[in-house]
Structures are given as structure tokens and as C-alpha cells.
N, C-alpha and C positions, 0 to 999 in steps of 0.2 A: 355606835362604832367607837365612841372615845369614852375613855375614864373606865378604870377597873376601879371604880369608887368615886366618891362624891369629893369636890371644890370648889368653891365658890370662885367665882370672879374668874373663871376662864373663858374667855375670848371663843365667838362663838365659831366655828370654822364651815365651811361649805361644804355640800354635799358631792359627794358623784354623780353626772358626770357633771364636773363640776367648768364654769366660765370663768372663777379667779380662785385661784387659793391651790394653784395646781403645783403639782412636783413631778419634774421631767428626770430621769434617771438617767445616767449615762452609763452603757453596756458597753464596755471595749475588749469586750471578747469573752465573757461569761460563761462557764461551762454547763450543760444542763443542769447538772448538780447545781451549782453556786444559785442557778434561777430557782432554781425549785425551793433550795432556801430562804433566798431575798424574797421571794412571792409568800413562805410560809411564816414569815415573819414582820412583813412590811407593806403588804397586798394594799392593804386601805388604803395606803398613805398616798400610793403612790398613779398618775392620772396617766402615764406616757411615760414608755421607754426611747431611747435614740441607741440605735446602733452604731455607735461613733463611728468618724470615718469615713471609710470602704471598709472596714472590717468583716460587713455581712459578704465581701469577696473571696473573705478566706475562711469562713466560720464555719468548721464541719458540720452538720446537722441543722443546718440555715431553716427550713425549711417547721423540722421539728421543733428549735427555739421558738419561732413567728410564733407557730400555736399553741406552744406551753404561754407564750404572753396572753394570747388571746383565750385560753379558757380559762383566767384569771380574769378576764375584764378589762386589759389595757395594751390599749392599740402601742404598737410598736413602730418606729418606722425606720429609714436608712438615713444616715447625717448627711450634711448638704455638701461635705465634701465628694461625697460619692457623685452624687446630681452633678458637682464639677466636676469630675472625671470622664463623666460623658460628655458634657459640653461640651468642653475642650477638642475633644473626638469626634466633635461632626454626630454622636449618637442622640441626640434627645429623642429620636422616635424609639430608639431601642430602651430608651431609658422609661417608657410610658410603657411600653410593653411589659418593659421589668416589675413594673407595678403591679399591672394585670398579672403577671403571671403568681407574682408570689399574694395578692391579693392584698393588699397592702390599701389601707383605709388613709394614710396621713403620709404627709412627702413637702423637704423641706430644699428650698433655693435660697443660693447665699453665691456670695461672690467675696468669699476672704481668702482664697487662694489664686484666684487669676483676674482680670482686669476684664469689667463685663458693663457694656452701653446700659445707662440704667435703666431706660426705656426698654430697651430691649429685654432686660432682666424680670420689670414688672410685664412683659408679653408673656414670658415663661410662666408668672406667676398666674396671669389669667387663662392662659393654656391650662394649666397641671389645677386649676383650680375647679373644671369641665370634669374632672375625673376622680380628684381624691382633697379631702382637709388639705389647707398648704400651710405649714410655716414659712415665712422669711424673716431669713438674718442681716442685721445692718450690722456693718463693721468691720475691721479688715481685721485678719489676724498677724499684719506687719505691726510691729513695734513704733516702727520708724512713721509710719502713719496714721498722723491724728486728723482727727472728723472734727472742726468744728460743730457747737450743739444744733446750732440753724440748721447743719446737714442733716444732721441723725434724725429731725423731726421731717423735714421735706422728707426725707427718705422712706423713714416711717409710714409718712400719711399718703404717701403714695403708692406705696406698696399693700396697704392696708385697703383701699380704696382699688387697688389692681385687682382684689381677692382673696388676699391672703386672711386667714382665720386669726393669726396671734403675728406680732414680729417678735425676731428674738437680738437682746442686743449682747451683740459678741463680747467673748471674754478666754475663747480656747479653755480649755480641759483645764488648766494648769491659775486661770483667775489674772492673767498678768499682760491683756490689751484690753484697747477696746476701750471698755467700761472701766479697767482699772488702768493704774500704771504698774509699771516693771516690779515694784515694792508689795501689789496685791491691792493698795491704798486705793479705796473707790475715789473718782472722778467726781465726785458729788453735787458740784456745782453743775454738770453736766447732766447725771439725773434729774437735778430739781428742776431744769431749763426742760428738759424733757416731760417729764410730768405736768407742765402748766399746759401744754396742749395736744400730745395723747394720753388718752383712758389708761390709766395704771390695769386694768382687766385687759388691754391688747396688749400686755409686754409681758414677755417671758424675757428678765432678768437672768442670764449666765452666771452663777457664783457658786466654784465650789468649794471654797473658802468660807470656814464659819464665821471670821468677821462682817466679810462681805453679805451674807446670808440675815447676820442681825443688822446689819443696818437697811439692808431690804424689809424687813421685818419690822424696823425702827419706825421708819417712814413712809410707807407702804400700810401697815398693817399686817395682823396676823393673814389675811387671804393673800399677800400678793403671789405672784408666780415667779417661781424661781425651776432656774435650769445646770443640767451639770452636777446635777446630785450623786456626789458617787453612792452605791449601793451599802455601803455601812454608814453612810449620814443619811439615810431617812428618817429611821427613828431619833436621834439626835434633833435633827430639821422641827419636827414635829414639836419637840417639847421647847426651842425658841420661839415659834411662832406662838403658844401655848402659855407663854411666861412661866415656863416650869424648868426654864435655864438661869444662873446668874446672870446672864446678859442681858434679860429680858424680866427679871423675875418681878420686879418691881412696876413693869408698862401697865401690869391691868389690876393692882389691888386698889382699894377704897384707900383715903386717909387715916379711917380708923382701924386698918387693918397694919397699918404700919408697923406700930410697937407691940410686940405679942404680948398677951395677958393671958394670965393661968386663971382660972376660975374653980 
């Protein structure tokens, strides 16, 4: 699957379907065209789509995107803001229906738009976990509201342990809560705290900032999981984890590989 030619010293990457080394796509509203594209030019790369949003609310051809994803190989699903939409609304049975109906293999619960009993939240997550893969997201998508790190791991291991498959830690489309601050600048201290007691394979990292992406990559490894990938940064994504970027290019060569020599 990788290299249209031979190089030494690249980092070896995981297969499909793969448990770490994944790339989450964010679709906010792609037109079949534009998938048919991004699928013909990025398929491998890529392990799960998110339908940002509720946009699969307004997405004409909903029905025929789902399964241009799926006869690619990669499950799609709806973002966890939509999941709040219903809850809000008294719908969650409507919203399990919803699943069933469009047949939907993955479904993600997050509480960064409304204020949700945590307990209550990991119920939903072992609810919806009876029926499809789940994601949960820790993190609010207020500015004005920081988690200290203790939280984000309680939160974590709790909700990891309710049933959820991956947690994802927030960061919105745009890379600037959450995990980062207002500037894009990761939190860092906040990941490393994080990392010393959940599995870097249970965290799907939001960054769709290429900084933020190489220092996922930096400290992480080339497999970690990153989320929020716009659809023209996959292939880009690939050749940082890869060290076939300056930002990275230097992580996986030998010593003696340093100074080039003509022979």
C-alpha cells in the first residue's frame, strides 16, 4: 500500500482495519463528486469519515454518500453534535432508530454543546454501545471552559470503561479549544498528563492544524490517531507521520544517514 519506490528508514505504519495509526476525515458537506475524488486519491489513508455536525440533516443524497463511504471500505458516521440535537429534544429513541435506519456501523456521544450529568452521559454511551462502535468526546467546545488534566483522564477512563471503542479529545473543526488554546498552541502539558494513564491507541487526538498534527506525530509516533482531518490534508498527514515532511524528516533517519554522501 505505501511507497511508489524504495526508502530506507521509514516508520513502519499499521494496517486496516487498523487500532492505532488511524485518520478520521471531517466531511462538512462534500459533494458526491468531491468523495469520489478524495476516495480516488486518498482511500488507503483514510480509516473513518465524520459527517460534521448535523449536516447529514441537510445533505442532499445522505443516503447515497453513506454507501459511496462504505463501498470504499470506511465506515462513516454522524458527529456528536447531531447525537446532541436529539438529546436535547427528548429523542434518543428516535435517534437509535436513526441509526438503524440509515444502517450506520459507528455513533459518537459528546456533551460540548449542552451541559449533560456525566453518569448519565456514559448510560448513553452503554446504551448506544448495545447497537453500534461508539466514540466519545471529552471536552467542551467553550473557550471560556478549561478541564483541568485529572478531569480529562477521569472522564476518559470512564467513559472508555462505559464502552466506548476510542474517546476523542476535543478541539472543534477550527483546532482552537479544548486540547489547544485560542492561538492553535497545544496544551502539551495537558496531553503528556494524559498519556501517563490512558493508552495513546484509545485517543483519537482532534488536530486539524498541521502543527498540531506534527507534534501528535512528534510524541505519539507515527501510528497515533488523529481527528479532523480536512479531506486535502490526508495525503500531506501521511508524509508527516512518514518523516517525508520537514517537520518530521529528520525523526526516523540513522546517524549515518545524516550528512549526505555522493558515492
Amino acid at each position: 500500500m505505501y511507497g511508489n519506490y524504495t526508502l530506507s528508514n521509514v516508520p513502519e505504519r499499521t494496517a486496516k482495519p487498523r487500532e492505532a495509526g488511524c485518520t478520521m476525515v471531517m466531511d462538512k458537506g462534500l459533494s458526491m463528486r468531491e468523495v469520489e475524488d478524495m476516495l480516488d486519491r486518498s482511500a488507503p489513508f483514510i480509516d473513518v469519515v465524520k459527517l460534521g455536525w448535523a449536516t447529514s440533516f441537510v445533505t442532499p443524497n445522505l443516503r447515497e454518500k453513506l454507501a459511496l463511504y462504505k463501498s470504499a471500505g470506511i465506515p462513516a458516521y454522524l458527529g456528536g453534535t447531531l447525537f446532541e440535537a436529539f438529546v436535547i429534544r427528548g429523542q434518543f429513541e428516535d435517534y437509535l432508530r436513526l441509526l438503524d435506519d440509515f444502517s450506520l456501523e459507528l455513533a459518537e456521544v459528546s456533551d460540548g454543546s449542552i451541559e449533560l450529568d456525566h453518569g448519565l452521559k456514559c448510560e448513553y454511551i452503554s446504551r448506544m454501545a448495545e447497537h453500534v462502535t461508539v466514540f466519545s468526546e471529552v471536552g467542551s467546545k467553550d473557550a471560556q471552559k478549561i478541564i483541568p488534566p485529572y478531569k480529562w483522564i477521569k472522564l476518559m477512563r470512564a467513559e472508555l470503561e462505559a464502552g466506548a471503542w476510542k474517546v476523542i479529545g476535543e478541539a472543534r473543526e477550527a483546532g482552537n479549544v479544548g486540547l489547544f488554546r485560542a492561538s492553535g498552541e497545544v496544551r502539551s502539558g495537558l496531553v503528556e498528563e494524559i498519556l501517563t494513564e490512558i493508552p495513546a491507541d484509545k485517543i483519537i487526538w482532534e488536530a486539524p492544524q498541521k502543527e498540531q498534527q506534527v507534534f501528535f506525530v512528534k510524541t505519539c509516533g507515527a501510528n497515533v490517531n488523529l481527528g479532523n482531518i480536512a479531506p486535502n490534508e490526508v495525503i500531506p498527514l501521511e508524509t508527516i507521520r512518514l518523516g517525508l515532511r520537514s517537520d518530521t524528516f529528520h525523526d526516523y533517519l540513522k546517524p549515518c544517514e545524516l550528512t549526505p554522501v555522493i558515492k
